[in-house]
N, C-alpha and C positions, 0 to 999 in steps of 0.2 A: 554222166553227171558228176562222177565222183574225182573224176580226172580233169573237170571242167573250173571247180572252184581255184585248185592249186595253177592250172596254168593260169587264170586271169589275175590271182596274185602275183604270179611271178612277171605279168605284163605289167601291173603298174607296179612293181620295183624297179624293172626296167625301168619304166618311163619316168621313176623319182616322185610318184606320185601318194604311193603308202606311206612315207616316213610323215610327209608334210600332216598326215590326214591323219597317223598316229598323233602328231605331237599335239592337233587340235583340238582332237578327243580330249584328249591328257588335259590340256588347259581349262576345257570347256569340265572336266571332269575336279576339279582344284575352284574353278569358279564357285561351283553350284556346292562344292562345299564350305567353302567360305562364307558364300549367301546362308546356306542350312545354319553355321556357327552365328551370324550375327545374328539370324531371325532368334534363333534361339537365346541370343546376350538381351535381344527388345524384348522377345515375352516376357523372360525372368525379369527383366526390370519393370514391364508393367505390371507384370502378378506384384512385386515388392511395391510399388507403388500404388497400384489399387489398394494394397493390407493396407497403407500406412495411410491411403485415404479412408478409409472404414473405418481404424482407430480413430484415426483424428475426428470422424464425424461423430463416432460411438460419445468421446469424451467432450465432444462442443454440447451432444445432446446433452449425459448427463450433467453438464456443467448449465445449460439455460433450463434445467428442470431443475437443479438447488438455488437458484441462483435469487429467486421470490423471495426464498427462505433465507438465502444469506441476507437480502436489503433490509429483511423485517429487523433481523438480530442488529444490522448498523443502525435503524430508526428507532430499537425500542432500547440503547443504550443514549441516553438523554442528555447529560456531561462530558462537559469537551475531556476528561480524563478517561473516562470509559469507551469511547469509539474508538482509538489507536488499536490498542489489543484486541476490538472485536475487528477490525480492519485485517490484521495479524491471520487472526483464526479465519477468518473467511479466503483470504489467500491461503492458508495453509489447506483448507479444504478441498481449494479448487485446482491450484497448481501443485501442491504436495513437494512445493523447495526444498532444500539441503541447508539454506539461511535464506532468512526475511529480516527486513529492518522496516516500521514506520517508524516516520520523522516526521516529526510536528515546526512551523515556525512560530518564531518566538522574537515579538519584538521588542526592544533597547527601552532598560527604562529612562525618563525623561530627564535626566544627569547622562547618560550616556546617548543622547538622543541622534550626534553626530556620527555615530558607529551604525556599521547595516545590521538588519536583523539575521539569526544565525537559527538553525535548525538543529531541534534539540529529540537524541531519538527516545522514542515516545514506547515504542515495544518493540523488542526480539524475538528470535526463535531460531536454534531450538535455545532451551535453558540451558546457562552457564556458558554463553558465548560471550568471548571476552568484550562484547559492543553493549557496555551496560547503559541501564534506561537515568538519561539525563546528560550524556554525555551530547557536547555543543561541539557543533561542526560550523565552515564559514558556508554562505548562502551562495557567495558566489563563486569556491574553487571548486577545483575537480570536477568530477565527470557529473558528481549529485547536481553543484553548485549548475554545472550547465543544461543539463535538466530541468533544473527550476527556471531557470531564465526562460531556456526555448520554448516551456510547457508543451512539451510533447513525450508520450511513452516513446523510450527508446531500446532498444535489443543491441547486442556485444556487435555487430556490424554497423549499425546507427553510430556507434559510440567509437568505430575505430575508422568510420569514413575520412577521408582529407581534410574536408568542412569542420566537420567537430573537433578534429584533431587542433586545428585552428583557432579554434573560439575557445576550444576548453580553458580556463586559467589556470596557472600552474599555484599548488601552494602543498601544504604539509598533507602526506596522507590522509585524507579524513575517518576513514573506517579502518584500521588496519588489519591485512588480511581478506577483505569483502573485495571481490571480483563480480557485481552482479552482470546477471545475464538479461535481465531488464530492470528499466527502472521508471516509477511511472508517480508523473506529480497529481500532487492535490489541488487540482484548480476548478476554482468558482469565482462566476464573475471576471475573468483575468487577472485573477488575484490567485498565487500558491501559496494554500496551506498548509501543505506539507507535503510527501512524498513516500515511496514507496519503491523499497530496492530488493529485488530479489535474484538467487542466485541459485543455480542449476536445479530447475526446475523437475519432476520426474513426469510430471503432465502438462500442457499445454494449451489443451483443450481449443483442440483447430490451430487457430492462429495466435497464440502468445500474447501477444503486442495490443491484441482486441481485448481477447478476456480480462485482463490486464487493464485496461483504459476502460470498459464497463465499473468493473470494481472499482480504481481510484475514481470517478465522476461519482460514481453512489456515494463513495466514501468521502468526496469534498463535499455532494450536498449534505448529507450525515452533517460535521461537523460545523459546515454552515449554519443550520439549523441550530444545532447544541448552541452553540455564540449566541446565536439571536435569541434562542429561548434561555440564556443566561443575563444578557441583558436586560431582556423585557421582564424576568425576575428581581434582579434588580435594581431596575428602577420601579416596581412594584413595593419592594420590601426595605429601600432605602434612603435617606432622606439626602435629597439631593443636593444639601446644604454640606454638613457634617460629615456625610457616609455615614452614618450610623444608622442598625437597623433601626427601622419604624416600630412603629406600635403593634401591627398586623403578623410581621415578624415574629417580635416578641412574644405575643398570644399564641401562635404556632409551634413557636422552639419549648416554650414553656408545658405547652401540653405533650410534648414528645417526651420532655425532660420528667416530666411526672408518670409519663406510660411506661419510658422503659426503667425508671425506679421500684413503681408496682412490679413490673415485670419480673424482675430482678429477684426481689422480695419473693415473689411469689416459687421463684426456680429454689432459694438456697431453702424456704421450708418446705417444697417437695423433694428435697434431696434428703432431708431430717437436720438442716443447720440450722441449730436453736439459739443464734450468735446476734447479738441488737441487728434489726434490719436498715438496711444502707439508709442513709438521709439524702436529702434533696436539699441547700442552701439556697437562699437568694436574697440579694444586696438589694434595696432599693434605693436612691436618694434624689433629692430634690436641690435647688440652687431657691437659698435664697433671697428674696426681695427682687428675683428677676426683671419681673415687672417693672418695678420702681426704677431699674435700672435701665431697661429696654426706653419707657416713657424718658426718661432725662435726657440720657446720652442718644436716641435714634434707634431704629430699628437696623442703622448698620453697624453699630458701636454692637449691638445687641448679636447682629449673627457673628462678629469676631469671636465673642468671647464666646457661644455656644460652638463652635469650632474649635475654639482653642482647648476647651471642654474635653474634647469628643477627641482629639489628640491625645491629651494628657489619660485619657482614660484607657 
């Protein structure tokens, strides 16, 4: 047996039959390690890819379990000047940016009425970024401006497509320095009230572009609301002739004015200041024979001049 192996070698050498079945092995051996090396390049990439799908769902969770609390903080800020900065801090909670900008619009007074309206930013972050709050940007250039048009959130691939690259209009830097990485408008109704630009975000929370487009929709009804409930004030507390407040007003602001005089009063002599205590003034005055005036000349002769009134005053 032992003399059997080497002669059948040495028969298929002859016959040219070992080299072929060598070099086959060898390939078939170079195969199966290439196959070992990819399989091994797809696991390491699903393992990376499952983590990065566990973060991202870890951070969507924690992001729609604050996310009650962030809407309460946009509704119970009541003034169209107070929802920007809580809009700010709610994104700063959620996505944890490197810069944020809300922009609020702003429209042309009725002398300038021919001009578009422009986008005035409303809050920053972080502090001491050179995008300070009231600086006016145009509505319709750059990347913001076309954002507001298209009302759609967009991300740094949205905004460097062929399409957009097309539409954008060119005009002066609007933010200098600000590169965002999304940007996402305040719309209600089809109507933007302003926007929301942020850039390099450290969280994401899943999808970007979503969390993103939740928060500005909360944040356009937010400010929705603020308006109307600014309006329906007033035109509750002011007289729709003159603009001057009403009477109900008056009663109001008056007793405020008299509480925090007490109030005042009452802090500088629990501090031991034995110094006269603050006064409260108030002007009142009357017009004259109005009546008399109002009967003669009309009741429209009568509302010029209680306007003309209520200008000079």
């Amino acid at each position: 047996m032992g003399t059997l192996i080497p002669f059948v070698l040495g028969l298929l050498v002859t016959a040219g039959l070992l080299i072929p079945l060598v070099l086959r092995l060898r390939a078939a051996a170079g195969e199966a390690d290439e196959r070992a090396d990819a399989t091994s390049d797809q696991f390491g990439h699903l393992q990376r890819t499952h983590a990065q799908l566990q973060e991202e769902q870890q951070s969507l969770t924690q992001f729609l379990k604050e996310f009650p609390h962030l809407a309460r903080d946009l509704f119970s800020a009541l003034t169209e000047r107070q929802i920007p900065g809580t809009i700010l801090h709610v994104v700063q909670r959620s996505l944890e940016p490197a810069h944020a900008v809300v922009l609020v619009k702003r429209g042309r007074p009725e002398e300038e009425a021919s001009e578009p309206a422009c986008l005035v930013v409303a809050a920053v972050a972080p502090e001491g970024s050179p995008h300070q709050v009231g600086t006016e940007i145009p509505i319709d250039r750059g990347e913001l401006g076309f954002a507001a048009e298209a009302q759609m959130v967009m991300n740094r691939q949205d905004l460097s497509s062929e399409t957009a690259l097309s539409r954008i209009k060119p005009g002066p830097e609007a933010l200098a320095g600000l590169r965002p990485d999304f940007i996402a408008p305040l719309v209600f109704d089809q109507e933007t009230l302003g926007l929301i630009a942020v850039a390099r975000p450290r969280k994401t929370a899943g999808d970007g572009k979503a969390a993103l487009r939740l928060i500005a929709q909360t944040g356009a009804q937010a400010l929705h609301a603020a308006a109307a409930y600014s309006r329906m004030r007033i035109s509750a507390e002011m007289d729709g002739l003159t603009r001057v407040f009403n009477k109900r007003h008056m009663e109001q602001a008056l007793a405020e004015l008299i509480y925090r005089t007490a109030c005042t009063s009452y802090d500088r002599r629990s501090h031991g200041d034995q110094g006269p205590a603050p006064g409260l003034s108030i002007f009142l005055f009357d017009i004259d024979h109005f009546k008399h005036y109002n009967d003669t000349n009309g009741h429209l002769a009568g509302d010029r001049l209680l306007l003309a009134l209520a200008q000079a005053v």
